[in-house]
N, C-alpha and C positions, 0 to 999 in steps of 0.2 A: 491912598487915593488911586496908584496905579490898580488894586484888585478890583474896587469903584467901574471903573471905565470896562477892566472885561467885561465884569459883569452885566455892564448897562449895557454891551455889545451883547453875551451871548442874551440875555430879554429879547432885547430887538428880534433875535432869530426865533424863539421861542414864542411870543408875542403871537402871532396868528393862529396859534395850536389851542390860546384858552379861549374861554366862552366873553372874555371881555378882561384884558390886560390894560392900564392905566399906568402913566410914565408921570414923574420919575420913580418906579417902582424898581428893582431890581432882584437877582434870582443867584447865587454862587453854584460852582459846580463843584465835584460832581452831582448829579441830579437822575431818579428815576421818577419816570411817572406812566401813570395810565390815565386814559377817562379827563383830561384837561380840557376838554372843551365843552366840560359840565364846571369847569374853575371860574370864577371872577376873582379878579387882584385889583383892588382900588389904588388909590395914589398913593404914593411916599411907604409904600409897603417894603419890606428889607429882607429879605432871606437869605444867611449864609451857609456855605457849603454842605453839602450831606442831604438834600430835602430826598425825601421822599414821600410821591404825593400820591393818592390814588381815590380815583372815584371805582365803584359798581355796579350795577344798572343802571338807575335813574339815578344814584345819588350826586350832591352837589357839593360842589364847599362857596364859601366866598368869605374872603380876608378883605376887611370894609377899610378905612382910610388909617394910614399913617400907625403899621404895624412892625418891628423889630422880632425877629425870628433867630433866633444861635444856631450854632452848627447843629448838626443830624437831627433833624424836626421828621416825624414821621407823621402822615394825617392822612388817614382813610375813611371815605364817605360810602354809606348807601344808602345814605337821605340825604336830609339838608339840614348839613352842620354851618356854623355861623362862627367867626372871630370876630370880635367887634372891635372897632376902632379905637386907636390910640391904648392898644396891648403891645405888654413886651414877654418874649417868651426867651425861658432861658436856653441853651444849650439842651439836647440829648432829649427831648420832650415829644411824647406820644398822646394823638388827639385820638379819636374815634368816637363813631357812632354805632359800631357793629359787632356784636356777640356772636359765635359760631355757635348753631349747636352743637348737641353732642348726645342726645336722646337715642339716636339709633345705632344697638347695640353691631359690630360688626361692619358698623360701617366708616370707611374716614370719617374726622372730623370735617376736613375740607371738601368731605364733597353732599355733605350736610348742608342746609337750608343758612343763610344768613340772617340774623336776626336784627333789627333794625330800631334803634331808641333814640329819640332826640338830645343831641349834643348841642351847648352853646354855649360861648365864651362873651360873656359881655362886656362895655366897652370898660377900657383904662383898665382893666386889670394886670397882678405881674404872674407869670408863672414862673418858678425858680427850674435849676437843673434837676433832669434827670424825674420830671413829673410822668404821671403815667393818668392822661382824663381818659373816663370809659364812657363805652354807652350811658348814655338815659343820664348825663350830666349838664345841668344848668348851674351856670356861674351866674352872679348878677355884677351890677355894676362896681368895679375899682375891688376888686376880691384880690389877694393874697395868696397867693401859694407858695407853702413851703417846698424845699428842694427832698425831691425822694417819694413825693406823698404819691399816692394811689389812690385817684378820687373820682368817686362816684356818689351819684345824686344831685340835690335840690339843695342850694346855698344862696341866701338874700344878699343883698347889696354890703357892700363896705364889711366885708366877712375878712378875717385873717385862720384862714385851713391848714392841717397840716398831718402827717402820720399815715399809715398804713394798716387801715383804711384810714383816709382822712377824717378830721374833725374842725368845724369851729373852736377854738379855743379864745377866739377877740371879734368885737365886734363894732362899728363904729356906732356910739348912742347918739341920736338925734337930741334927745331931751337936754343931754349934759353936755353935748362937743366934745365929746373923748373917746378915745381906743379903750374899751374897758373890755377883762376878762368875762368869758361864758361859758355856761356849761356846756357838753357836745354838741347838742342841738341846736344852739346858739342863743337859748336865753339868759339875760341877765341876771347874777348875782344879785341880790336882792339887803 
C-alpha cells in the first residue's frame, strides 16, 4: 500500500506532462519517457517500475480503461498504437509499432528512415512475461499470450498465441463453447 501512495504522488507530478492523464491511474518509478503529451492514460490504469515509454513524431499511444502493466514495460510509438481496456500485461514486455530500416547500405541503422505499422492490443487480453509485440500487430479481443513469444501480425478474437514466432495454437469456438485446438493459422481441426 505504502508503494501505492508514492506512486499516486509521483502521477500527480507527472500528470500535466500527458496529453490526458485519468486518476486513479498510477505510474512506478523508475521511469523514462519522451513524446508524453502524445500519451492518454484512462482510469484505474497501473504501471509498475521500469516503464519506458516513448512517442516519435506524430506517434500516440493510449492505454484505455482499467489496465495492469508489470515491471520494465517498454512501449514505442510512431503512430497510433492502442491498449485496450481491461488488459493485463505481464512483466519485461515490449510493444511497438516501428521497424528501422536498414536498406541503406553504409549507413546507421538509426539514422535510417522509421518505419511505421499499425499496433493494437484489444480489450481483456493477457500478455505473459517477457513478450516481445512488433509492428503491424493486431490482437483481437481477450487473446492469450504466451510468455517469451515474439508476435507479429493479424490474430481474431478469443486466440491463445504462443512461440517464436508466435502461432495460434487454441482458439475459443463460438459454435461449441470451447477452448479447442488449431492449426497455426487458427482454423479448426475438423
Amino acid at each position: 500500500m505504502f508503494y501505492k501512495i508514492i506512486w499516486g504522488f509521483i502521477s500527480i507530478i507527472y500528470a500535466p506532462f500527458f496529453r490526458k492523464f485519468s486518476f486513479p491511474s498510477h505510474i512506478g518509478l523508475p521511469l523514462f519517457t519522451k513524446g508524453l503529451n502524445r500519451v492518454s492514460v484512462s482510469s484505474r490504469v497501473r504501471i509498475y517500475p521500469g516503464l519506458r515509454i516513448e512517442t516519435h513524431g506524430n506517434g500516440s499511444i493510449i492505454f484505455e480503461k482499467n489496465i495492469s502493466i508489470g515491471q520494465n514495460f517498454h512501449i514505442t510509438s510512431g503512430g497510433n498504437l492502442i491498449i485496450g481496456s481491461n488488459t493485463t500485461i505481464a512483466g519485461n514486455v515490449f510493444v511497438t509499432n516501428i521497424n528501422h530500416n536498414y536498406r541503406e547500405i553504409n549507413k546507421h541503422i538509426m539514422d535510417q528512415e522509421m518505419l511505421v505499422s499499425e499496433t493494437k492490443i484489444g480489450e481483456n487480453c493477457f500478455i505473459g512475461f517477457g513478450v516481445a509485440i512488433q509492428a503491424g500487430t493486431i490482437l483481437g479481443k481477450q487473446c492469450v499470450i504466451g510468455s517469451y513469444s515474439v508476435v507479429k501480425g493479424e490474430f481474431p478474437d478469443y486466440s491463445v498465441i504462443v512461440g517464436s514466432p508466435a502461432k495460434i495454437i487454441k482458439r475459443y469456438n463460438i459454435d461449441t463453447q470451447k477452448w479447442e485446438k488449431t492449426r497455426p493459422n487458427g482454423s479448426f481441426f475438423q
